[in-house]
C-alpha positions as CSV (number, residue, x, y, z in Angstrom):
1,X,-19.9,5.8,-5.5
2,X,-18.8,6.0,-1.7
3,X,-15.3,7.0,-1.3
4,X,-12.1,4.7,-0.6
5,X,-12.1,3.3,3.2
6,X,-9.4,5.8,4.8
7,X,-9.3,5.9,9.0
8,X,-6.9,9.3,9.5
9,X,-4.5,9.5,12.0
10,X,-6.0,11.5,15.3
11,X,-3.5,13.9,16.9
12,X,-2.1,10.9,19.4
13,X,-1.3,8.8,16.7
14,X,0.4,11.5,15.0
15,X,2.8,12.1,17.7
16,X,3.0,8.6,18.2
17,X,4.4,8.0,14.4
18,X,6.4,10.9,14.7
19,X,8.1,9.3,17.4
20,X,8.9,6.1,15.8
21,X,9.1,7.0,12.4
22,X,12.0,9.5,14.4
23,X,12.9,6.2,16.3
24,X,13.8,4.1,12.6
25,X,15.5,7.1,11.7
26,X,18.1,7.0,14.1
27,X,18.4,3.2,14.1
28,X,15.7,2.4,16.7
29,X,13.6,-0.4,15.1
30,X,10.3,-0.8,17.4
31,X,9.8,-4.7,16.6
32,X,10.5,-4.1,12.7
33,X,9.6,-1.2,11.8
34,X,11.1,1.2,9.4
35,X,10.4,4.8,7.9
36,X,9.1,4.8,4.4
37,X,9.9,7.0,2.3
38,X,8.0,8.0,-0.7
39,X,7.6,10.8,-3.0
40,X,4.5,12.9,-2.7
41,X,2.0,12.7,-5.9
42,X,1.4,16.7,-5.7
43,X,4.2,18.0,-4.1
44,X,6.9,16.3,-5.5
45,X,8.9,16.2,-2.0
46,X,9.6,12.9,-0.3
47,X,7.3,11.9,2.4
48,X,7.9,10.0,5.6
49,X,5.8,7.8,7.8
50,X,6.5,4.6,9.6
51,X,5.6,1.4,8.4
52,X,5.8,-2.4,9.8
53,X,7.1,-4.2,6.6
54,X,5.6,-7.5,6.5
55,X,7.6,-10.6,5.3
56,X,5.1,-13.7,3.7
57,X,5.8,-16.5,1.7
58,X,9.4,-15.1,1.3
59,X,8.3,-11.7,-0.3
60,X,8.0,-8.7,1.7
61,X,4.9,-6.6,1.5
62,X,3.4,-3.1,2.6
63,X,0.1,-3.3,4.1
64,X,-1.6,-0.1,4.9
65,X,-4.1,-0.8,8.0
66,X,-5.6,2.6,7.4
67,X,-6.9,2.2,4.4
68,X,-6.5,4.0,1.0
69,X,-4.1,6.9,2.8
70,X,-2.0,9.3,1.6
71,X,1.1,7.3,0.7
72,X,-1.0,4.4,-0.3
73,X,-1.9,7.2,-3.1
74,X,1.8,8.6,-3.5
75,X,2.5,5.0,-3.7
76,X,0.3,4.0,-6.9
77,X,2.2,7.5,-8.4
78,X,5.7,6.6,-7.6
79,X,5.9,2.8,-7.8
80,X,8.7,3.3,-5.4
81,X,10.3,4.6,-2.6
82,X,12.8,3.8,0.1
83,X,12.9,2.0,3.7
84,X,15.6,3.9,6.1
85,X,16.1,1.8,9.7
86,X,18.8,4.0,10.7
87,X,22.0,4.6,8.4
88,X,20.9,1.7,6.4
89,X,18.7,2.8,3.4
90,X,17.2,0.1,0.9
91,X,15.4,1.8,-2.5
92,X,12.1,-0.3,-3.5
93,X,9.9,-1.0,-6.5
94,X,6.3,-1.6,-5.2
95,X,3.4,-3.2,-7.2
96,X,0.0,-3.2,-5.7
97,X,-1.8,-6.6,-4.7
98,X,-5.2,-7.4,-6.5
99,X,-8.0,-7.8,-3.5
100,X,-8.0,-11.5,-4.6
101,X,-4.7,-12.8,-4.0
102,X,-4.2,-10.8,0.0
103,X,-5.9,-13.4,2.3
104,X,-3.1,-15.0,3.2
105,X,-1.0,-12.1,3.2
106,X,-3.7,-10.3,5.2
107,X,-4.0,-12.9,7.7
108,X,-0.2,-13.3,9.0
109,X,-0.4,-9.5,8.9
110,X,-3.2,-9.8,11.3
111,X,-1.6,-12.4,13.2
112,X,1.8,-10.4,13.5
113,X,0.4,-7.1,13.8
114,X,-3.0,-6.7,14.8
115,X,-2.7,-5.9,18.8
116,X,-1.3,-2.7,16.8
117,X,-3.8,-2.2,14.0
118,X,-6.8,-5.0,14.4
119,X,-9.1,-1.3,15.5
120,X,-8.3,-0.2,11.9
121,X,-10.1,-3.3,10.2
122,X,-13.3,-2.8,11.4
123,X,-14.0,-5.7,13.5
124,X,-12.0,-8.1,11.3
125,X,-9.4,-9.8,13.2
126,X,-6.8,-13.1,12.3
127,X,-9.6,-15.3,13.9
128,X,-11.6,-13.9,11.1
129,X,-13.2,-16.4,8.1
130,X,-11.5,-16.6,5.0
131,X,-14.5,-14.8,3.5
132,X,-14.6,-12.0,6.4
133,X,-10.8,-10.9,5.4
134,X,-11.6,-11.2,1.8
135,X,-14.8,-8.8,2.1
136,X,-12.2,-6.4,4.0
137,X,-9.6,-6.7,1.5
138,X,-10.4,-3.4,-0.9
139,X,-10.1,-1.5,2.4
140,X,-7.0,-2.2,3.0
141,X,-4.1,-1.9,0.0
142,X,-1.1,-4.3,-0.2
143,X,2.3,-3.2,-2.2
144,X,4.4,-6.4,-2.6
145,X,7.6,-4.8,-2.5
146,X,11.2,-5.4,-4.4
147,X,13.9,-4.1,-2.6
148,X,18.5,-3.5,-4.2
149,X,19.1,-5.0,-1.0
């Protein structure tokens, strides 16, 4: 069996999250964004990255354009973490999307965010047919996500 689609983050886009995720931090919200929080599977310690929550349907999800990362797999640990835009912190429950039910959420992901991430799905874009995203789906996990606040 081949292992799970993961695209790591290269040394620019390293520095690059650190500076946003830095950005949300402080209260600097690049078109939405927010730090994650979530506790680490291994180490036990809280572990930060930025993410671009996505609102669809009237739900917000968690898409991870990289594939099956590192917090995607603290993630399916914790169930949980927290989104911190500044002072304001909101704690989350998070329950992973079957492949079968993210087209939709995947495409208006696409459509808001892929000038961003559209090099991380392989060719897959929002122009994409139903049964292109669908095929790309188990690359890329989705937390619906349930926030206090």
């Amino acid at each position: 069996m081949s292992e799970p689609y993961y695209l790591k983050a290269g040394r620019a886009a390293g520095w690059l999250n650190n500076i946003v995720g830095r950005l949300a931090r402080h209260g600097v919200s690049m078109l939405g964004t927010a730090e994650m929080s979530v506790r680490g599977r291994k180490s036990g310690r809280m572990q930060r990255i930025p993410v671009n929550p996505h609102t669809h349907g009237g739900s917000q999800y968690l898409v991870s354009a990289r594939g099956h990362s590192q917090w995607v797999r603290n993630m399916r640990v914790a169930g949980g973490g927290e989104l911190r835009v500044g002072r304001k912190v909101r704690q989350f429950t998070a329950t992973e999307v079957p492949d079968d039910e993210k087209l939709a959420i995947l495409r208006t992901y696409l459509k808001r965010w892929g000038w961003e991430v559209n090099q991380y799905f392989q060719g897959v874009t929002v122009k994409s047919s139903d049964a292109e995203i669908l095929a790309a789906a188990p690359d890329h996990p989705v937390f619906l996500i349930r926030t206090d606040s």
